[in-house]
DRENZAPA-102427 format. One record per residue: residue in one letter; x, y, z of N, C-alpha, C, CB in turn. Coordinates in Angstrom, 3 decimals, padded with zeros to 6 digits. Glycine has a CB too. Layout:
! DRENZAPA-102427
R aa      n.x      n.y      n.z     ca.x     ca.y     ca.z      c.x      c.y      c.z     cb.x     cb.y     cb.z
R  A        X        Y        Z        X        Y        Z        X        Y        Z        X        Y        Z
...
END
This chain:
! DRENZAPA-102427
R aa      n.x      n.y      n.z     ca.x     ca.y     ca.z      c.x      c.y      c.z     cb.x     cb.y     cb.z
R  X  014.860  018.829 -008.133  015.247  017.637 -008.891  014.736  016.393 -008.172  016.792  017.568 -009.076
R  X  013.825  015.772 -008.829  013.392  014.211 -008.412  014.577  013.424 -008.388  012.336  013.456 -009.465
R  X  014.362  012.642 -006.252  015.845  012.139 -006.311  014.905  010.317 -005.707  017.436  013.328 -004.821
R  X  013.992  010.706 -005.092  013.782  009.375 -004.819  011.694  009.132 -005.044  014.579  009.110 -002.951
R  X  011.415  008.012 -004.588  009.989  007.441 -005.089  009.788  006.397 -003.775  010.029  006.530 -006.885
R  X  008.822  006.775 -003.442  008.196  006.613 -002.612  006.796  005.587 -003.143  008.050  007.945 -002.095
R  X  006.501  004.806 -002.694  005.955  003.099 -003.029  004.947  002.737 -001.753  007.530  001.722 -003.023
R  X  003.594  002.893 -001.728  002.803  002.260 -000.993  002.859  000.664 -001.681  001.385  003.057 -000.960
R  X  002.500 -000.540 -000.825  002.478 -001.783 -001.752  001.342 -001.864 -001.890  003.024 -003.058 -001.382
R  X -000.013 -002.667 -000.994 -000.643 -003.700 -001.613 -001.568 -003.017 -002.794 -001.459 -004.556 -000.518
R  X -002.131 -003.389 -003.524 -002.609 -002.590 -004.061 -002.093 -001.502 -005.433 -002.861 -002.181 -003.080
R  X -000.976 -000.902 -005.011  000.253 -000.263 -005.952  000.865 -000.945 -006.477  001.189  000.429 -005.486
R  X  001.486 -002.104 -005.757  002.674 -002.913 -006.280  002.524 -003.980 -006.694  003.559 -003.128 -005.544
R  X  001.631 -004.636 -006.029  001.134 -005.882 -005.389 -000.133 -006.258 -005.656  001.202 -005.836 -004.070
R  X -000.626 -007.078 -006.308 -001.814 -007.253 -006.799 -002.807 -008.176 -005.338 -001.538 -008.148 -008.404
R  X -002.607 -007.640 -004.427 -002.907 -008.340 -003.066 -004.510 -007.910 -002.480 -001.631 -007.800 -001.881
R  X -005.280 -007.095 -002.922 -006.820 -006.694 -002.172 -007.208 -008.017 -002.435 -008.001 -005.347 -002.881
R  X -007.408 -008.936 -003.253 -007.966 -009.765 -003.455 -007.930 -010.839 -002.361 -007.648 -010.007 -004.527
R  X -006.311 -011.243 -002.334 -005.741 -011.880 -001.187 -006.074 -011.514  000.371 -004.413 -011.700 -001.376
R  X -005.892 -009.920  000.918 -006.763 -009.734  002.387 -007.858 -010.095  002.402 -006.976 -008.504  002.912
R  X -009.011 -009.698  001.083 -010.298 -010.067  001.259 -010.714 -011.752  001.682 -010.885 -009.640 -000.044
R  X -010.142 -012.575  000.473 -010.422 -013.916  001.192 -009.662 -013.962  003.072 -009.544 -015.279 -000.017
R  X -008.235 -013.495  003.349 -008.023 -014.151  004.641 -009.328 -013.325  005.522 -006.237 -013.879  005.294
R  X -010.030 -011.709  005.268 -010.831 -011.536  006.215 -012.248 -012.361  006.323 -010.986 -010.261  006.166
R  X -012.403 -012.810  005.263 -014.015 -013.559  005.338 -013.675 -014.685  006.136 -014.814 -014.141  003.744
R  X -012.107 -015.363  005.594 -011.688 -016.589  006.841 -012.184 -016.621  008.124 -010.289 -016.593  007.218
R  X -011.783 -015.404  008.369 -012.014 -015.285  009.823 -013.501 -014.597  010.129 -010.780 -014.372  010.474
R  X -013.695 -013.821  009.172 -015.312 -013.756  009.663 -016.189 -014.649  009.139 -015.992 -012.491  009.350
R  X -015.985 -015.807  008.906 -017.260 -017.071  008.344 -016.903 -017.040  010.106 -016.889 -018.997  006.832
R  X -016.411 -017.589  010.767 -016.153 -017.790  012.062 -017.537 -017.445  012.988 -014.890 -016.907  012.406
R  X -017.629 -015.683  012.167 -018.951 -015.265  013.270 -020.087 -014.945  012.125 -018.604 -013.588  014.486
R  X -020.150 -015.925  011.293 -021.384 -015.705  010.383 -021.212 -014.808  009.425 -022.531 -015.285  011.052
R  X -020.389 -014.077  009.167 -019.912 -012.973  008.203 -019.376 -012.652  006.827 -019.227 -012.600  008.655
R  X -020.032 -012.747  005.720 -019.066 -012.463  004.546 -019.172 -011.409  004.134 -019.112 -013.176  003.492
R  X -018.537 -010.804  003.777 -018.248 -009.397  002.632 -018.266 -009.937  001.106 -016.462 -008.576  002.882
R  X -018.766 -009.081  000.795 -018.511 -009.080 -001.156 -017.293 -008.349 -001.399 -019.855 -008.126 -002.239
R  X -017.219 -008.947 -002.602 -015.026 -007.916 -002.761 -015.848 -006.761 -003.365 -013.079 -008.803 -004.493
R  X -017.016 -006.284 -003.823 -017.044 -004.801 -004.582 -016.875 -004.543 -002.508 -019.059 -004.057 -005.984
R  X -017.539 -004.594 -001.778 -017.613 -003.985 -000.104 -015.979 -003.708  000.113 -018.346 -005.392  001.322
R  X -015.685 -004.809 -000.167 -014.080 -005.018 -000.059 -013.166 -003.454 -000.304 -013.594 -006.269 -001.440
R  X -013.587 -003.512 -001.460 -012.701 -002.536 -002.290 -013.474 -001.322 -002.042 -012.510 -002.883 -003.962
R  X -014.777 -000.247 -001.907 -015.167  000.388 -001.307 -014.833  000.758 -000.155 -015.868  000.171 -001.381
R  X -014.811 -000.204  001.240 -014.960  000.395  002.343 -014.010 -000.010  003.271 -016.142  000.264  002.764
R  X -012.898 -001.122  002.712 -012.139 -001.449  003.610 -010.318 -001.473  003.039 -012.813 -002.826  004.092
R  X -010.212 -001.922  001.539 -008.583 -001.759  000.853 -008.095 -000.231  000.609 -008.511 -002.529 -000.810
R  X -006.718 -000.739  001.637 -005.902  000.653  001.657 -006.080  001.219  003.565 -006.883  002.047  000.223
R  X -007.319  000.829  003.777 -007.041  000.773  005.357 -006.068 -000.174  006.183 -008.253  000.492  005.929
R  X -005.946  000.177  007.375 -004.621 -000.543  008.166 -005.544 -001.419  008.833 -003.493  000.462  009.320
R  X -005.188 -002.770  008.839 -005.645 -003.560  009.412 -006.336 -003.920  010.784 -005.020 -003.948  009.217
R  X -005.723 -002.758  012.045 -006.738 -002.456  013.228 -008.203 -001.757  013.048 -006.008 -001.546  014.152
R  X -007.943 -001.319  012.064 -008.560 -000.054  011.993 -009.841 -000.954  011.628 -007.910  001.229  010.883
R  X -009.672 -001.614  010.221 -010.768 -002.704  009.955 -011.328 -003.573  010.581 -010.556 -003.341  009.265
R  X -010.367 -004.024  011.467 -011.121 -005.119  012.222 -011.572 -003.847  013.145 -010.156 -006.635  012.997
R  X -011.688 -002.903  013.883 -012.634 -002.446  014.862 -013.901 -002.045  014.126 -012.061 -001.276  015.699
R  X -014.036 -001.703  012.915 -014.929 -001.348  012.423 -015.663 -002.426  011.871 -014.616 -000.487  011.729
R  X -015.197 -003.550  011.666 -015.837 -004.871  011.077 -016.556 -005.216  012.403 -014.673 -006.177  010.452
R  X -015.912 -005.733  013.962 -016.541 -005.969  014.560 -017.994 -004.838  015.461 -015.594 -006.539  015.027
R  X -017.674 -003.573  015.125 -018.586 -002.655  015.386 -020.208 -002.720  014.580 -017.806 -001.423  015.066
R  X -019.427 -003.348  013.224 -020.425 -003.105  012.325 -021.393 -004.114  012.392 -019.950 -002.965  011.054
R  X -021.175 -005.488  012.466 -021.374 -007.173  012.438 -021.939 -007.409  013.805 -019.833 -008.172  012.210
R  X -021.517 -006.780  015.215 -021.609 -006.996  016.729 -020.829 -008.137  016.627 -023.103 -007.184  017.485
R  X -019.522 -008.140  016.036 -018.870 -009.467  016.558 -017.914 -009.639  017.698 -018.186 -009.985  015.564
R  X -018.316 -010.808  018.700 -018.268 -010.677  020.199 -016.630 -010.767  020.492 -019.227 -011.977  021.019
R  X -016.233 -011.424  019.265 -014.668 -011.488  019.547 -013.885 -010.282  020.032 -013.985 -011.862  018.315
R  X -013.044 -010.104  021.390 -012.441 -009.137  021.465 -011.609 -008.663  020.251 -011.844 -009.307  022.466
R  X -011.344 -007.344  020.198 -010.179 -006.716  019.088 -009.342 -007.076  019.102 -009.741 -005.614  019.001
R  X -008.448 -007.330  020.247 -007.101 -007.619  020.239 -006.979 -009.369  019.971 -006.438 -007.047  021.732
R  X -008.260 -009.643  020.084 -007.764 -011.724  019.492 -008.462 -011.229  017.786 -009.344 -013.908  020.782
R  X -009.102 -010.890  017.417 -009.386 -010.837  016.185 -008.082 -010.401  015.114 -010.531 -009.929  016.177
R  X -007.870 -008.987  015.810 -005.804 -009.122  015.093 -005.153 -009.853  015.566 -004.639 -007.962  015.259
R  X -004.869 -010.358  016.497 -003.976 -011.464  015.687 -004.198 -012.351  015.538 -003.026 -011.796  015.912
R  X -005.654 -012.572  015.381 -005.906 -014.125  014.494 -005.529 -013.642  012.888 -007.956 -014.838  014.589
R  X -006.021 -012.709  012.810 -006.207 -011.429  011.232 -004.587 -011.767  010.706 -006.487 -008.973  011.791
R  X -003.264 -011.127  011.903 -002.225 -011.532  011.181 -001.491 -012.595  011.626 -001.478 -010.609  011.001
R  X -001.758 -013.468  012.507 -001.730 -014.652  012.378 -001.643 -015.652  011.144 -002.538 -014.799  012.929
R  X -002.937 -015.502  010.552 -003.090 -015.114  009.028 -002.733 -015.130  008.120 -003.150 -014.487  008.731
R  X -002.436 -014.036  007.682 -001.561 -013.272  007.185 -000.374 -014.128  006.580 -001.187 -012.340  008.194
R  X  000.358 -013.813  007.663  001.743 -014.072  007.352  001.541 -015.727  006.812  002.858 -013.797  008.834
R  X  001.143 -016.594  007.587  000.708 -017.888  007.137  000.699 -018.373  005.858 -000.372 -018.038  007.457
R  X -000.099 -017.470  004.859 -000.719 -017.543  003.776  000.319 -016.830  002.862 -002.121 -016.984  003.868
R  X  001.039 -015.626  003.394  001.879 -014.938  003.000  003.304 -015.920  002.280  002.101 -014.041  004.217
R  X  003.722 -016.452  003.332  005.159 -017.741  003.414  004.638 -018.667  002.221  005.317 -018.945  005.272
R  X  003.413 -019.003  001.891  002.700 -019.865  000.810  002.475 -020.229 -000.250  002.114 -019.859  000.730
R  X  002.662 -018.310 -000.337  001.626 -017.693 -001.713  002.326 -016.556 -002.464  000.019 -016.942 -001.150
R  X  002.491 -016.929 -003.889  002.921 -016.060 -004.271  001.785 -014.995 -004.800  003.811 -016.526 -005.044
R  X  002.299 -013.750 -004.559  001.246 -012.369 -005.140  001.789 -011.680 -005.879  000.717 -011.320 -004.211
R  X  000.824 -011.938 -006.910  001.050 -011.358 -008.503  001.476 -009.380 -008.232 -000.979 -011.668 -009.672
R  X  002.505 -008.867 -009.291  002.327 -008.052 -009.000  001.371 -007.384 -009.674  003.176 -007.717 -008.854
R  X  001.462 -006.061 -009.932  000.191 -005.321 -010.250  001.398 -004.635 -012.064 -000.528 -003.704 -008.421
R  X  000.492 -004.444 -012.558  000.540 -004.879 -014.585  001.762 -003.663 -014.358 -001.474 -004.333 -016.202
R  X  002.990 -003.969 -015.185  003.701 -002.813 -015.514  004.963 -002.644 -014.458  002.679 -001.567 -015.491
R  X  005.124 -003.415 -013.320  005.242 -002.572 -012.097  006.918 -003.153 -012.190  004.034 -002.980 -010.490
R  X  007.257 -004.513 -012.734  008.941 -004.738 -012.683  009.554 -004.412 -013.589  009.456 -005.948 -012.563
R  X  008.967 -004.106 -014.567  009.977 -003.180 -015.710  010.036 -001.620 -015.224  009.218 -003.172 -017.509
R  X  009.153 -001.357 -014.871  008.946  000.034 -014.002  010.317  000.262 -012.736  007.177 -000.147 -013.054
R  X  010.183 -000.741 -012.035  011.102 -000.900 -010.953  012.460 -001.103 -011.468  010.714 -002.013 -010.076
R  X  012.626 -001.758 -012.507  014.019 -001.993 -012.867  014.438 -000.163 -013.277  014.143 -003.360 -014.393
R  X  013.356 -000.046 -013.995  013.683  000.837 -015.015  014.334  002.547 -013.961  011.958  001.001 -016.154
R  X  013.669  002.662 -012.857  013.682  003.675 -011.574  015.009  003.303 -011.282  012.520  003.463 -010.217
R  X  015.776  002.246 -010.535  016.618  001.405 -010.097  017.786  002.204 -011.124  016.166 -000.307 -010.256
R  X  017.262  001.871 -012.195  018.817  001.717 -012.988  019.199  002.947 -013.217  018.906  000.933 -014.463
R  X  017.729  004.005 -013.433  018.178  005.760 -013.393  018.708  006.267 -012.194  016.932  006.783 -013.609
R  X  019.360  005.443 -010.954  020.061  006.108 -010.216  018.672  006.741 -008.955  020.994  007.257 -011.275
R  X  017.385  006.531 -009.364  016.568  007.005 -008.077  016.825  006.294 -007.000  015.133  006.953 -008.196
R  X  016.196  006.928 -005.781  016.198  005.993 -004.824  014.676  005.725 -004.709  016.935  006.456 -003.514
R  X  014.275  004.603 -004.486  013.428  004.007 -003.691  012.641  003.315 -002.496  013.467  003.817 -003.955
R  X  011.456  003.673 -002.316  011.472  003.515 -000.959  010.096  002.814 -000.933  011.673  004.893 -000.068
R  X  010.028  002.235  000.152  008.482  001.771  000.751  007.930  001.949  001.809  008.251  000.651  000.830
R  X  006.697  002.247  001.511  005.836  003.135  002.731  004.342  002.725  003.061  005.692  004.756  002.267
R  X  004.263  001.657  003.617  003.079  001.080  003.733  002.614  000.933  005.316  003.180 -000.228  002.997
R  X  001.042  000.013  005.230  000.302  000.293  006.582  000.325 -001.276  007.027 -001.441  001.090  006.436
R  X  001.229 -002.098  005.907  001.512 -003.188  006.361  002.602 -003.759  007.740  001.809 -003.559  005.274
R  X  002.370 -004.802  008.356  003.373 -005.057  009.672  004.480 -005.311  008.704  003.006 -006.478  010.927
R  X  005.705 -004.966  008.750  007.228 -005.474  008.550  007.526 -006.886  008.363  008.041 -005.131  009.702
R  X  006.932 -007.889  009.181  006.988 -009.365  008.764  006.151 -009.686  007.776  006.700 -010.266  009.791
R  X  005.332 -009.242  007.558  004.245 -008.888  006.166  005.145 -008.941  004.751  003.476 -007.033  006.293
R  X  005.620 -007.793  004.690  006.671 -007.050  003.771  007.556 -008.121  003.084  007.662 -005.996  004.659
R  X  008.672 -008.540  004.574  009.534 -009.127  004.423  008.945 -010.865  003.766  010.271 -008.903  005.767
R  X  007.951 -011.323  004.124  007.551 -012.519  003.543  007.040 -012.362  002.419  006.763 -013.195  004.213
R  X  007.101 -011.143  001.835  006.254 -010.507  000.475  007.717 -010.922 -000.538  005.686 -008.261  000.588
R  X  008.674 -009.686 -000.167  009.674 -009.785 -000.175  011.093 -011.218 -000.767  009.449 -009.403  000.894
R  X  010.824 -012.034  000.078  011.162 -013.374  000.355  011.228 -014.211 -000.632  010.412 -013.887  001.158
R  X  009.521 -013.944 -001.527  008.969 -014.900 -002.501  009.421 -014.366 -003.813  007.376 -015.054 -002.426
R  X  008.810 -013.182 -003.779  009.160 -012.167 -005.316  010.400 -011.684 -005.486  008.356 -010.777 -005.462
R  X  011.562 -011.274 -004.487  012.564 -010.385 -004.390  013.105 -009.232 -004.961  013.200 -010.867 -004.420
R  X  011.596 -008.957 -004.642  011.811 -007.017 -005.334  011.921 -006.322 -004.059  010.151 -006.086 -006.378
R  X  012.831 -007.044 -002.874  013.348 -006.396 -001.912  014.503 -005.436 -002.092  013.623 -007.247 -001.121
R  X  015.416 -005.833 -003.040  016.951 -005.927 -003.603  016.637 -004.097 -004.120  017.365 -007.536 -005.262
R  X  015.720 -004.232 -004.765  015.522 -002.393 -004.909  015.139 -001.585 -004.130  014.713 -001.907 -005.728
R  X  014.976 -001.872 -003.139  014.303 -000.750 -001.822  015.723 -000.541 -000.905  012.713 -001.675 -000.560
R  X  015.483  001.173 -001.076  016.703  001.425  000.025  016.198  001.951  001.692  017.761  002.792 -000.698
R  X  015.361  001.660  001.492  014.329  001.798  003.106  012.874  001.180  002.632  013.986  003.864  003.790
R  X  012.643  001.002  004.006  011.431  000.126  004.051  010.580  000.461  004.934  011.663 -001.153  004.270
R  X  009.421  001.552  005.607  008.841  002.166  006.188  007.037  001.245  006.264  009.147  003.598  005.521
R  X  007.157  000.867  007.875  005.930 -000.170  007.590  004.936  000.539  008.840  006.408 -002.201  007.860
R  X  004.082 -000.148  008.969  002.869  000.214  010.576  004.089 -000.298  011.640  000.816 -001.199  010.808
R  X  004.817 -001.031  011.604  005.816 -001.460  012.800  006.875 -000.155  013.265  006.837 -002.876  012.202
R  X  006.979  000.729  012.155  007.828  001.628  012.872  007.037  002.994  013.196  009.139  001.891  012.013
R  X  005.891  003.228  012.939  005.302  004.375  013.326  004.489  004.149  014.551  004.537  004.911  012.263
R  X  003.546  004.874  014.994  002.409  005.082  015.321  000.991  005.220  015.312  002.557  005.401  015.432
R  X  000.837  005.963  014.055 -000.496  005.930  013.262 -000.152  005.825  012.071 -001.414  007.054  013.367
R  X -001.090  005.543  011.428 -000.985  004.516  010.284 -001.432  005.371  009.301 -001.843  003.112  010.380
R  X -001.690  005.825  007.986 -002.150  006.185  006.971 -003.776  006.360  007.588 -001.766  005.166  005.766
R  X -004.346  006.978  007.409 -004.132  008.254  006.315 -002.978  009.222  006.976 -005.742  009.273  006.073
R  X -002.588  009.087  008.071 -001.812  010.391  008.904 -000.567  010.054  008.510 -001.908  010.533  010.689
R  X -000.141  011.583  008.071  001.437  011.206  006.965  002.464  010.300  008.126  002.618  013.211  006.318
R  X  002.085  010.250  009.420  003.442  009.917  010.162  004.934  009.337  009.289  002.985  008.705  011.224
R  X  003.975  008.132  008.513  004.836  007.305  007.504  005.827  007.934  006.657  004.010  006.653  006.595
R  X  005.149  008.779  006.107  005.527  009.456  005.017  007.010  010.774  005.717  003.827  010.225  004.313
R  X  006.409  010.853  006.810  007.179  012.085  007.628  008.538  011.504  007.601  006.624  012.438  009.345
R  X  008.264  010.185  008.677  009.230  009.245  008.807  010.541  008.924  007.506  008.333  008.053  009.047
R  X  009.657  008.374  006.391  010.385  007.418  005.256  011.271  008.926  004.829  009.084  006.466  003.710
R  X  010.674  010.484  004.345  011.175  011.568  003.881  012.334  011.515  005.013  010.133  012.857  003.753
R  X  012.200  011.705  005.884  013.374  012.475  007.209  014.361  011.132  007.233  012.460  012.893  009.310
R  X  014.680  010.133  007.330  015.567  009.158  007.306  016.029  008.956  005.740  014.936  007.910  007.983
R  X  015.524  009.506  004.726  016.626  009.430  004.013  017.427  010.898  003.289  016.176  008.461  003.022
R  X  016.746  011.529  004.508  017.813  013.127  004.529  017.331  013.667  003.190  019.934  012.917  004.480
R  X  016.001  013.742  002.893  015.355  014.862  001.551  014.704  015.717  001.990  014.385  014.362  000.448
R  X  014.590  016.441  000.902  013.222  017.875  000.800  012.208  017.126  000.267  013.484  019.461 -000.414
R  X  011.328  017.941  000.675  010.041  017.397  000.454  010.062  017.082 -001.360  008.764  018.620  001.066
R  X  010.333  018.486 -001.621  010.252  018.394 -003.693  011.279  017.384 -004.232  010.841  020.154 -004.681
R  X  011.766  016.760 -003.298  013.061  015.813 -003.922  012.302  014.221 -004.290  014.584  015.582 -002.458
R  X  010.995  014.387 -003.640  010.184  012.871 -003.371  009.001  012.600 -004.385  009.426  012.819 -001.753
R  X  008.427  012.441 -004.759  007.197  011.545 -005.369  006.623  010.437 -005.195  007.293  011.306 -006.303
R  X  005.169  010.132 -004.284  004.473  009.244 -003.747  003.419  008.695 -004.974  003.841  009.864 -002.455
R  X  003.570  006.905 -004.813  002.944  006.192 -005.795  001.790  005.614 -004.744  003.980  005.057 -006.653
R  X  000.535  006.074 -004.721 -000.636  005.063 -004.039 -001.660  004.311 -005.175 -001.717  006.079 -002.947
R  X -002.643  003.888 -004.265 -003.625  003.521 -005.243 -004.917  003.739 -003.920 -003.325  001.702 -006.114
R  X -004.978  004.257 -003.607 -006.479  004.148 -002.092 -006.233  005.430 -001.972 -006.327  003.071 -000.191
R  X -007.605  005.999 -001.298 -008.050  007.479 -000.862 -006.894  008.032  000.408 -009.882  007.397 -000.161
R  X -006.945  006.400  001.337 -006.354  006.833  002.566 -004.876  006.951  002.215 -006.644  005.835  003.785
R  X -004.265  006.706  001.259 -002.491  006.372  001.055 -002.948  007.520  000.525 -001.475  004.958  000.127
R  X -003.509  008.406 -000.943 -003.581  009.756 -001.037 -003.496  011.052  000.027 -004.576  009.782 -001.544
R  X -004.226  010.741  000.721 -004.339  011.362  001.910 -003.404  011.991  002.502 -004.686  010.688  002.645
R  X -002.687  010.398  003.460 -001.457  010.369  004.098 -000.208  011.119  003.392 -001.168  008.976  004.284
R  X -000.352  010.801  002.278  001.005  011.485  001.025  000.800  013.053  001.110  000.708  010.943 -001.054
R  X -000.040  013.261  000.844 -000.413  015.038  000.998 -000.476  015.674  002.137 -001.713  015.463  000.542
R  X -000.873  015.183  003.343 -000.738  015.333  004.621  000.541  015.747  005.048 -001.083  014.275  005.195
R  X  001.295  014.823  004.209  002.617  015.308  004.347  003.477  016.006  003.475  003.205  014.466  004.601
R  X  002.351  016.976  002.748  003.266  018.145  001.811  003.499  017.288  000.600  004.955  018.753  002.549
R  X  003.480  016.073  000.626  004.341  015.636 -000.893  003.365  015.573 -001.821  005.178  014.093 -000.974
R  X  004.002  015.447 -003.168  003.042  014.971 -004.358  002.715  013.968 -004.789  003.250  015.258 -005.271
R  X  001.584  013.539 -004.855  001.536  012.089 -004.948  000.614  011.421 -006.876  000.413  011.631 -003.197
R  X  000.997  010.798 -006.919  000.313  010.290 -008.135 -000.289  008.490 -007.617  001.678  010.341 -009.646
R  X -001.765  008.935 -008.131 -002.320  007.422 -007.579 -002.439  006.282 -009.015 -004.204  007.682 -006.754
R  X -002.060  005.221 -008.772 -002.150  004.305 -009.851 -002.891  003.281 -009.472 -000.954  003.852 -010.326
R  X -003.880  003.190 -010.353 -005.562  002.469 -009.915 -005.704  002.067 -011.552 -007.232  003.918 -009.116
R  X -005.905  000.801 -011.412 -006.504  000.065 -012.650 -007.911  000.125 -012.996 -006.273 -001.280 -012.544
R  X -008.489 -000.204 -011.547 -010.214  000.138 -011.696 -010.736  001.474 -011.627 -011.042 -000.504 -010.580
R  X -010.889  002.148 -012.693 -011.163  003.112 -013.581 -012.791  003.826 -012.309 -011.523  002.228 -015.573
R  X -013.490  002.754 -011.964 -014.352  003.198 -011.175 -014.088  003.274 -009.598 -015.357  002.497 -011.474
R  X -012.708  003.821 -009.415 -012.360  004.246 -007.882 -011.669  005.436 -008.407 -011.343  003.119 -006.797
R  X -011.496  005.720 -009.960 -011.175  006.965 -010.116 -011.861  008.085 -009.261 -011.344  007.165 -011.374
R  X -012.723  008.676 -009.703 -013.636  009.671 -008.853 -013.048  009.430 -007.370 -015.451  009.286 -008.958
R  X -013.167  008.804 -006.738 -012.640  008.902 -005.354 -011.073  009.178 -004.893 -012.992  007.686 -004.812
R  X -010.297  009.225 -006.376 -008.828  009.713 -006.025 -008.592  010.775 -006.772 -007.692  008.728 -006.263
R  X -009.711  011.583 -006.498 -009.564  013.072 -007.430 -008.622  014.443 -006.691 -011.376  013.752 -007.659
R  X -008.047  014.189 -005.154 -006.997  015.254 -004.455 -005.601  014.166 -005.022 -007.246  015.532 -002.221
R  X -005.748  013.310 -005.273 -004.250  013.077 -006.291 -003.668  014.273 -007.037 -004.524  011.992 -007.589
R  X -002.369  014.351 -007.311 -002.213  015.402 -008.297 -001.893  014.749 -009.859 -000.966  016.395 -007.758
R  X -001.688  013.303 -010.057 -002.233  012.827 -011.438 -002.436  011.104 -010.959 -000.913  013.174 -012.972
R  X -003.653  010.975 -011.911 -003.491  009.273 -011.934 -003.603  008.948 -012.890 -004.282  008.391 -011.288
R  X -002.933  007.745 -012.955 -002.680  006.519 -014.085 -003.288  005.262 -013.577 -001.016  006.178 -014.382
R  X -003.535  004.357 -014.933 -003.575  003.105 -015.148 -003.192  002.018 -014.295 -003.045  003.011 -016.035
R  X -001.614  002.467 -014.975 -000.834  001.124 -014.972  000.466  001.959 -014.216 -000.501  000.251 -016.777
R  X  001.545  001.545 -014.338  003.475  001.969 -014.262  003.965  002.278 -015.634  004.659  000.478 -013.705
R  X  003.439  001.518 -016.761  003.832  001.900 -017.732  003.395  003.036 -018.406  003.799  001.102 -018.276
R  X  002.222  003.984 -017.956  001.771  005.105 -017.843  002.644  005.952 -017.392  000.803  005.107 -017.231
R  X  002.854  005.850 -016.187  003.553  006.396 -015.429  005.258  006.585 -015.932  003.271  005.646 -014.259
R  X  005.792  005.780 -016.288  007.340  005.636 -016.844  007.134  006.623 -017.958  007.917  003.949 -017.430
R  X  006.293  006.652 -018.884  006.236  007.426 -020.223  005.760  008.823 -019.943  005.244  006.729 -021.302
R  X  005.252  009.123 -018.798  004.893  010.562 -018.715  006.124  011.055 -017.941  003.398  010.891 -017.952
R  X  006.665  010.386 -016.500  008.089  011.141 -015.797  009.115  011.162 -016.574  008.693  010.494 -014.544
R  X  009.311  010.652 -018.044  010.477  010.974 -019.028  009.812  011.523 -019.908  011.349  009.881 -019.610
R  X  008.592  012.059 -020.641  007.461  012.941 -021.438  008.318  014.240 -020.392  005.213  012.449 -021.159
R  X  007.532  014.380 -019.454  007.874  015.367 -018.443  009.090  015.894 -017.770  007.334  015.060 -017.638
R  X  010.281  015.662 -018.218  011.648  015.247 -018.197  012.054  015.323 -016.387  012.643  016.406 -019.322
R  X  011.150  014.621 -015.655  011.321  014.808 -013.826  012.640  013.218 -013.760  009.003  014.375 -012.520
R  X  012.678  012.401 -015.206  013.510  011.585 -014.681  014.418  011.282 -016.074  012.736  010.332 -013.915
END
């Protein structure tokens, strides 16, 4: 019996790739550097933010050490975060109400820092529905490696079949299956389909999604 739902944000929830992409060019105009958002969305959204910047500066030879580049990166961040409101992604608060009110539990499981979240949080207050909040601040490794997922399942005392993981990126697929669970990816751009084909279903939108887990009677 499906008892709780499991929620990667940016990207899933959060209409936010757009938003990292401008703060990373911020900081890489710095060393001569822009990305295009198709690069964006190819080779870097849905990765954890160390991870990108070592590979940005590997890729570019940019002289900045790693450890000042993050935290200029979430320095950032959060800055812009306290500022700005981010749209969510089509479908996703009638969706949330709609989970909420059937008695699921909900959860969040992202590769974002926790002060991230919480300033996400802050603006929109679709905090009020999350009964845990699982970020890069409480693990170790970050997505793709289920750690997260290990974590968010074991603190709220389930079986694995009791859970269902919502991503939208290869690496949040990954991480979800890594850790035994089932995951369904929800991707609007139809051409990152093909690349989330070890999903076990994807959708659109949430409102996809709401009409097939009551089609399918899991809720």
């Amino acid at each position: 019996m499906l008892k709780a739902l499991l929620f990667d944000l940016d990207g899933t929830l959060i209409d936010s790739e757009f938003f990292h992409y401008e703060c990373w060019n911020e900081i890489l105009k710095e060393s001569n550097v822009e990305l295009t958002y198709d690069d964006w969305l190819k080779n870097y959204a849905g990765v954890p933010l160390p991870t990108n910047a070592k590979n940005l500066i590997e890729k570019y030879h940019i002289q900045t050490p790693l450890t000042d580049v993050i935290e200029r990166r979430e320095n950032l961040t959060l800055e812009r975060l306290k500022t700005t409101d981010v749209n969510l992604m089509p479908n996703v608060l009638d969706a949330l109400k709609f989970f909420y009110d059937k008695g699921l539990i909900l959860a969040i499981v992202t590769s974002s820092p926790r002060k991230d979240v919480e300033a996400i949080f802050e603006r929109n207050g679709l905090g009020k529905y999350f009964k845990l909040i699982i970020t890069r601040s409480e693990v170790l490794k970050s997505k793709p490696d289920p750690e997260s997922y290990n974590v968010c399942r074991e603190q709220l005392g389930l079986a694995i079949d009791e859970c269902l993981v919502f991503e939208d990126t290869i690496n949040g697929v990954k991480s979800a299956k890594a850790a035994n669970l089932i995951c369904y990816a929800v991707q609007s751009n139809e051409r990152e389909h093909h690349s989330l084909s070890i999903a076990d279903k994807l959708f659109l939108n949430f409102d996809e999604v709401k009409k097939y887990l009551i089609k399918s009677g899991q809720i």
